[in-house]
PyMOL CGO cylinders between C-alpha atoms (Angstrom):
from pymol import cmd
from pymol.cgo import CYLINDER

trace = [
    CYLINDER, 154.13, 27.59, 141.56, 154.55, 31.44, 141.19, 0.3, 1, 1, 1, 1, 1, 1,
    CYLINDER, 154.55, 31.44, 141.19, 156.59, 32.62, 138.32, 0.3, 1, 1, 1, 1, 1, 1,
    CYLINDER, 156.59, 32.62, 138.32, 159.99, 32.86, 139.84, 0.3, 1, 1, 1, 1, 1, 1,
    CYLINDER, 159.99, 32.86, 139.84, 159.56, 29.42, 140.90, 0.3, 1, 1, 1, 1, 1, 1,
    CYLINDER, 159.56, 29.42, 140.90, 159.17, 27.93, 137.16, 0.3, 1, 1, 1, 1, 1, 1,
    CYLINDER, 159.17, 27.93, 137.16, 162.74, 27.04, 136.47, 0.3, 1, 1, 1, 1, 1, 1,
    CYLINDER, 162.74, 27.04, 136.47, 161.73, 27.48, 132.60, 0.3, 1, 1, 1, 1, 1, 1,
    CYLINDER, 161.73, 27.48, 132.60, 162.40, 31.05, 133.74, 0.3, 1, 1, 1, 1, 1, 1,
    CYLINDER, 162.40, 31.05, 133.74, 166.09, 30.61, 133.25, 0.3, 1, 1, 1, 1, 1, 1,
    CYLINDER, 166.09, 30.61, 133.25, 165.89, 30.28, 129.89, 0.3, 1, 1, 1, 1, 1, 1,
    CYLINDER, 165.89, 30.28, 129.89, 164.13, 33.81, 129.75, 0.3, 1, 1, 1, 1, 1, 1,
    CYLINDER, 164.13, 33.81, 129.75, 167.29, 35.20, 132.74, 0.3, 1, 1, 1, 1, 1, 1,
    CYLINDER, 167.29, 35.20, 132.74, 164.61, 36.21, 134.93, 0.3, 1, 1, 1, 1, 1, 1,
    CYLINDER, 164.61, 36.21, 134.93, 165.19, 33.94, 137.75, 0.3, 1, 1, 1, 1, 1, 1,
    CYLINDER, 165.19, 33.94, 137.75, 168.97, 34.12, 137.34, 0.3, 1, 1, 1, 1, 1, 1,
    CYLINDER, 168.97, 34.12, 137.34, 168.81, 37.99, 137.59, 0.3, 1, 1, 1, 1, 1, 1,
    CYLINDER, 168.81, 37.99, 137.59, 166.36, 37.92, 140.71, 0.3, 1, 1, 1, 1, 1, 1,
    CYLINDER, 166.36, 37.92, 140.71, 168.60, 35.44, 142.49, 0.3, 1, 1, 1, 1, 1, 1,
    CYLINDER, 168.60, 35.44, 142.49, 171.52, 37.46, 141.95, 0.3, 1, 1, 1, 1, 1, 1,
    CYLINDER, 171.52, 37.46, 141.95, 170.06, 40.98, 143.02, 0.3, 1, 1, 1, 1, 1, 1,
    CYLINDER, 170.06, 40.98, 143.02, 168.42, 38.82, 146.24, 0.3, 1, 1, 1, 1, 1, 1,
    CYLINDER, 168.42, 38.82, 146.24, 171.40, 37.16, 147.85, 0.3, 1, 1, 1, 1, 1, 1,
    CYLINDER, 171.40, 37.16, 147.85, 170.16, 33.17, 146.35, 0.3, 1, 1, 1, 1, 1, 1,
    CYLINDER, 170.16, 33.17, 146.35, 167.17, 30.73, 146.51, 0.3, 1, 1, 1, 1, 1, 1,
    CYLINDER, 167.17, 30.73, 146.51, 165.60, 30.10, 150.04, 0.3, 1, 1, 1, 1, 1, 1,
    CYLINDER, 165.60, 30.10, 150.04, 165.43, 26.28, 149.44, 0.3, 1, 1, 1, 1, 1, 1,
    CYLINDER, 165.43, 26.28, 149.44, 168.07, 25.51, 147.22, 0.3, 1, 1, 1, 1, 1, 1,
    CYLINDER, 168.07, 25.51, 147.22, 168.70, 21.67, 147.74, 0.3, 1, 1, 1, 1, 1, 1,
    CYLINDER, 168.70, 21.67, 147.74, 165.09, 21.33, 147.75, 0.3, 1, 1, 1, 1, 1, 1,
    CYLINDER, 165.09, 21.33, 147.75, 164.01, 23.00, 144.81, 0.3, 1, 1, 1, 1, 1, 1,
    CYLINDER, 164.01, 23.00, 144.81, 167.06, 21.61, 142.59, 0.3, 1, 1, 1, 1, 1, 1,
    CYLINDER, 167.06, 21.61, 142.59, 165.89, 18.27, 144.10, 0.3, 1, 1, 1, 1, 1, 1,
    CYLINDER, 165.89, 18.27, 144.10, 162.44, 18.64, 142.86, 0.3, 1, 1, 1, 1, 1, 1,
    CYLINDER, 162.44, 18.64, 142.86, 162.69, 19.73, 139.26, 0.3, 1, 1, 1, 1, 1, 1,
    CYLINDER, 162.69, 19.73, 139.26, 165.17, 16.87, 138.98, 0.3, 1, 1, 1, 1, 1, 1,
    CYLINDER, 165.17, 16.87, 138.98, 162.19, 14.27, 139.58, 0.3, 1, 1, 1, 1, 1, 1,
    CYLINDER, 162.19, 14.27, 139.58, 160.66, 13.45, 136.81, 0.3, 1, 1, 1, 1, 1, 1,
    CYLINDER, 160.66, 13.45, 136.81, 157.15, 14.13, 137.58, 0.3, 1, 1, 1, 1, 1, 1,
    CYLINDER, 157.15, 14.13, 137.58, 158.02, 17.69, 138.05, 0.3, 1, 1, 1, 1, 1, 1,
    CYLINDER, 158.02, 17.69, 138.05, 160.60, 17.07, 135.18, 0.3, 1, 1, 1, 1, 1, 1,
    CYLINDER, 160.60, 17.07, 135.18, 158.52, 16.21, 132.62, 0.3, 1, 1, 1, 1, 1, 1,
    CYLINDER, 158.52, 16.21, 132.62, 156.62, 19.55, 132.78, 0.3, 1, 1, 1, 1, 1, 1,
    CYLINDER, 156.62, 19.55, 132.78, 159.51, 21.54, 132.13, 0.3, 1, 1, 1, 1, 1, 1,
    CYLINDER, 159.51, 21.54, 132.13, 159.79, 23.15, 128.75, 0.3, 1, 1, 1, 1, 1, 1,
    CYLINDER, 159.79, 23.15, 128.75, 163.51, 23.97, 128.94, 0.3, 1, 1, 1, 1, 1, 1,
    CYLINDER, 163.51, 23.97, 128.94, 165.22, 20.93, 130.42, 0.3, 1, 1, 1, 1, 1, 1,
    CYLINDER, 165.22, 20.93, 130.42, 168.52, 23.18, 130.26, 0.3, 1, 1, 1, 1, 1, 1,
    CYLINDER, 168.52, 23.18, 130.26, 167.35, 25.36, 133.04, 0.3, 1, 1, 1, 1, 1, 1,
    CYLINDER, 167.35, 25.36, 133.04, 167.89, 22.50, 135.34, 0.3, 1, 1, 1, 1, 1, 1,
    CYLINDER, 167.89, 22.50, 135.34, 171.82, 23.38, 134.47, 0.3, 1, 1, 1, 1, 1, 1,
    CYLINDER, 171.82, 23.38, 134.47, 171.36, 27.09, 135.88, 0.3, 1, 1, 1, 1, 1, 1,
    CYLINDER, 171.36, 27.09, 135.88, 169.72, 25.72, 139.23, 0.3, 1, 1, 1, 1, 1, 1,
    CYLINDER, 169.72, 25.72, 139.23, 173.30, 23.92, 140.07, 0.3, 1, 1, 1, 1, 1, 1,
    CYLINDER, 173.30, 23.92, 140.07, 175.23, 26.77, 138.43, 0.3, 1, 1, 1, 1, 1, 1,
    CYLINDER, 175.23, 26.77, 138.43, 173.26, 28.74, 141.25, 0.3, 1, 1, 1, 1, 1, 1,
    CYLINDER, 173.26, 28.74, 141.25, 174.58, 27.38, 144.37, 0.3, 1, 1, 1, 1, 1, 1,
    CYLINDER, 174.58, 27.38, 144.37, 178.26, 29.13, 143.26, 0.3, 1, 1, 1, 1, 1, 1,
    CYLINDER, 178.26, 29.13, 143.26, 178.81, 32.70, 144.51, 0.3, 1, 1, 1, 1, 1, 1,
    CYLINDER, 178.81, 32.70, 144.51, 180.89, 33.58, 141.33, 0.3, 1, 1, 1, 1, 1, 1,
    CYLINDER, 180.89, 33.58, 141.33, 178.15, 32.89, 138.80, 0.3, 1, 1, 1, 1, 1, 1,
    CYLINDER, 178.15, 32.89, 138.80, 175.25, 34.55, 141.49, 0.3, 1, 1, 1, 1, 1, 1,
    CYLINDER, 175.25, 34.55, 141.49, 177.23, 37.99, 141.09, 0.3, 1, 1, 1, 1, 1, 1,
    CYLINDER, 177.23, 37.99, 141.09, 178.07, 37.68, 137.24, 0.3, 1, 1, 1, 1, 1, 1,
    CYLINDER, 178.07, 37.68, 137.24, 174.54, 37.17, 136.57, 0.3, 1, 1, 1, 1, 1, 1,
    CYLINDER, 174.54, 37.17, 136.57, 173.31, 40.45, 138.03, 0.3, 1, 1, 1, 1, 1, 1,
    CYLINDER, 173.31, 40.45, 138.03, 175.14, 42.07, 134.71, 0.3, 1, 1, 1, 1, 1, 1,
    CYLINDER, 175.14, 42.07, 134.71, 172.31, 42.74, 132.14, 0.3, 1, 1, 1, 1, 1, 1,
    CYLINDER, 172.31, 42.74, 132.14, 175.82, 41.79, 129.68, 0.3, 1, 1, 1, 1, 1, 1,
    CYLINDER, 175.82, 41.79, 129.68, 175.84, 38.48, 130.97, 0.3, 1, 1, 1, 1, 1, 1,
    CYLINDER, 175.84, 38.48, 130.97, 172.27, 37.67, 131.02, 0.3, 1, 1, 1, 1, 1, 1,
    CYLINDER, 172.27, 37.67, 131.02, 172.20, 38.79, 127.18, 0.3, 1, 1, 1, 1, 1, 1,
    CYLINDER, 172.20, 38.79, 127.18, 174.77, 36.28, 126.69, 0.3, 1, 1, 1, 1, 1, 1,
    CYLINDER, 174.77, 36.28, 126.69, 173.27, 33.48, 128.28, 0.3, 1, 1, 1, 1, 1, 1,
    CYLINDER, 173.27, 33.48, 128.28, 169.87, 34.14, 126.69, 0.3, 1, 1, 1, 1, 1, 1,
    CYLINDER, 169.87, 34.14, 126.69, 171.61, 34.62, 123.11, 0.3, 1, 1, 1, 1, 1, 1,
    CYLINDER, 171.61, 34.62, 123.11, 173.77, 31.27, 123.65, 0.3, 1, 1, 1, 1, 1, 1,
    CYLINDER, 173.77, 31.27, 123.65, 170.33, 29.24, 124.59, 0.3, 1, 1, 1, 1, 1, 1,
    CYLINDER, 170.33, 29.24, 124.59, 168.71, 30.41, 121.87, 0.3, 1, 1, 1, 1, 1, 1,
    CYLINDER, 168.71, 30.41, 121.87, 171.32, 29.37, 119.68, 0.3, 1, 1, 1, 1, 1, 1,
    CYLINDER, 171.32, 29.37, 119.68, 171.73, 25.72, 121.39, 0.3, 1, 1, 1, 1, 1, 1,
    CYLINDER, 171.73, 25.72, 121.39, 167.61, 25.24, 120.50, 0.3, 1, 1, 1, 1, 1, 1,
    CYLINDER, 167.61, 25.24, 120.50, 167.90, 26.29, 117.08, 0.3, 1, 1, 1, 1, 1, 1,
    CYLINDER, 167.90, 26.29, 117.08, 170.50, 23.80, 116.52, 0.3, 1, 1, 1, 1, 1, 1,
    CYLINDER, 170.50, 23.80, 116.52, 168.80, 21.50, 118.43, 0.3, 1, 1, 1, 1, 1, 1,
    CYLINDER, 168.80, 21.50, 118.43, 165.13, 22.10, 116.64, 0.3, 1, 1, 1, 1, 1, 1,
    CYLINDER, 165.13, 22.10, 116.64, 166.65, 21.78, 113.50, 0.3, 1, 1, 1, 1, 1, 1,
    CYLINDER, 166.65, 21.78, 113.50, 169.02, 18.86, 113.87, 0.3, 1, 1, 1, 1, 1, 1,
    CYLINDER, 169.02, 18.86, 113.87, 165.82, 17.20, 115.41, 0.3, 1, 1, 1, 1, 1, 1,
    CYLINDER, 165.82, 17.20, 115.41, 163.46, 18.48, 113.08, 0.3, 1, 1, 1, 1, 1, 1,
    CYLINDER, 163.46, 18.48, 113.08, 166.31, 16.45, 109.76, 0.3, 1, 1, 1, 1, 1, 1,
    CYLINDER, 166.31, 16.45, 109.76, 166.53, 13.21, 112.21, 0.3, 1, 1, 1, 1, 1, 1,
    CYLINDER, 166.53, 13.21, 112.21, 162.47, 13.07, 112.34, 0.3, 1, 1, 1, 1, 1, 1,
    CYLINDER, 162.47, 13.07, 112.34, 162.35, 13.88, 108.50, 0.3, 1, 1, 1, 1, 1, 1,
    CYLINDER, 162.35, 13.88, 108.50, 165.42, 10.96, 107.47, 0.3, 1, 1, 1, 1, 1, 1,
    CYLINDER, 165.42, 10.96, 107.47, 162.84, 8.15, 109.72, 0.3, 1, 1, 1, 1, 1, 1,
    CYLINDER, 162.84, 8.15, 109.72, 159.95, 9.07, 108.23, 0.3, 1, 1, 1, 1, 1, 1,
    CYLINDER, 159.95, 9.07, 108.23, 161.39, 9.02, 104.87, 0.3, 1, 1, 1, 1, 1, 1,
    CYLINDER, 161.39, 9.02, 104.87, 163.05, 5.79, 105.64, 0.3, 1, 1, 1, 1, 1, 1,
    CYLINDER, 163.05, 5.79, 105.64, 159.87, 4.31, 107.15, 0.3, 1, 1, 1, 1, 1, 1,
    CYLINDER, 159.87, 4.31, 107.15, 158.05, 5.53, 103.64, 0.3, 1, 1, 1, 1, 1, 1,
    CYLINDER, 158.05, 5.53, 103.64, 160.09, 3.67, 101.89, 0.3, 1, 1, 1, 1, 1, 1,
    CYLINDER, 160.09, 3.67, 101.89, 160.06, 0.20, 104.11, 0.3, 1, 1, 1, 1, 1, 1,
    CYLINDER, 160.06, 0.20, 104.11, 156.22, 0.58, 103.94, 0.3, 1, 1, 1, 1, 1, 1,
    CYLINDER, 156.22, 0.58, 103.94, 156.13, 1.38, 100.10, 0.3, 1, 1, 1, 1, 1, 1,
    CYLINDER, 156.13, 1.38, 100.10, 158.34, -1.76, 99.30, 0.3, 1, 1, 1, 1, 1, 1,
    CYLINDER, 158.34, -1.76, 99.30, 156.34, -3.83, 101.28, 0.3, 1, 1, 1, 1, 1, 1,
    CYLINDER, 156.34, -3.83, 101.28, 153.23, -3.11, 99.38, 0.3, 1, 1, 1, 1, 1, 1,
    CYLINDER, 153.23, -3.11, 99.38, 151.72, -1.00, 102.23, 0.3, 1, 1, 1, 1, 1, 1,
    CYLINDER, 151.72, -1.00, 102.23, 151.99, -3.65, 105.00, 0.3, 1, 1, 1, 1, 1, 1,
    CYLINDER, 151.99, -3.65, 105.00, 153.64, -2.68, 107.59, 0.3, 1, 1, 1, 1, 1, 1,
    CYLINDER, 153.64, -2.68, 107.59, 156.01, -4.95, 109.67, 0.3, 1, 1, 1, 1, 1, 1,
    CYLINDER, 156.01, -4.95, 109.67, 157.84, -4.83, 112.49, 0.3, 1, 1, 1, 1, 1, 1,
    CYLINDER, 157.84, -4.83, 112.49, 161.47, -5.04, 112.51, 0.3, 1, 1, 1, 1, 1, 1,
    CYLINDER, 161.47, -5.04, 112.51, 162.92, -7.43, 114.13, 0.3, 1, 1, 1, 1, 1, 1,
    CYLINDER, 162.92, -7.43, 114.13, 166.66, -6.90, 115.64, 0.3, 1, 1, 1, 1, 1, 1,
]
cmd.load_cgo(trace, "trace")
């Protein structure tokens, strides 16, 4: 995979940008198709980019992306959607271990399993 083929490119508006200037992606069914299975899925380090391959197939958002204005944008607004996301996962991982602390502290270090 060269690096215009990485779809975590999107997140950086490379591969948005290229597509643009170069008239769209030569297999565009089939490379949407295979970052949406999940053994190619699972490697991908910016699930949203998967969002930018179907915004691709439009000819509106193909010329808006060429503008340097509108890449900014969509690199500033990712960024701000994972630092949101980082931190709101980062408190939910802190409030379960906490709480799993405490279940194993009042059980005198034994730890059960819970039982629905």
């Amino acid at each position: 995979m060269n690096r215009l083929d990485d779809p975590s490119n999107f997140i950086k508006g490379r591969k948005p940008t290229f597509i643009g200037m170069n008239g769209g992606p030569e297999t565009d069914d089939q490379q949407r198709a295979r970052f949406q299975e999940p053994e190619y899925a699972k490697y991908l380090k910016y699930p949203m980019c998967l969002y930018f391959l179907d915004l691709l197939q439009y000819e509106h958002f193909r010329r808006e992306v060429v503008n340097s204005q509108c890449t900014k944008f969509i690199d500033d607004q990712q960024i701000l959607l994972w630092q949101h996301y980082t931190r709101r996962r980062t408190r939910l991982l802190q409030t379960a271990s906490e709480q799993t602390q405490q279940h194993v502290t009042q059980n005198n270090g034994i730890v059960q399993p819970k039982v629905p």
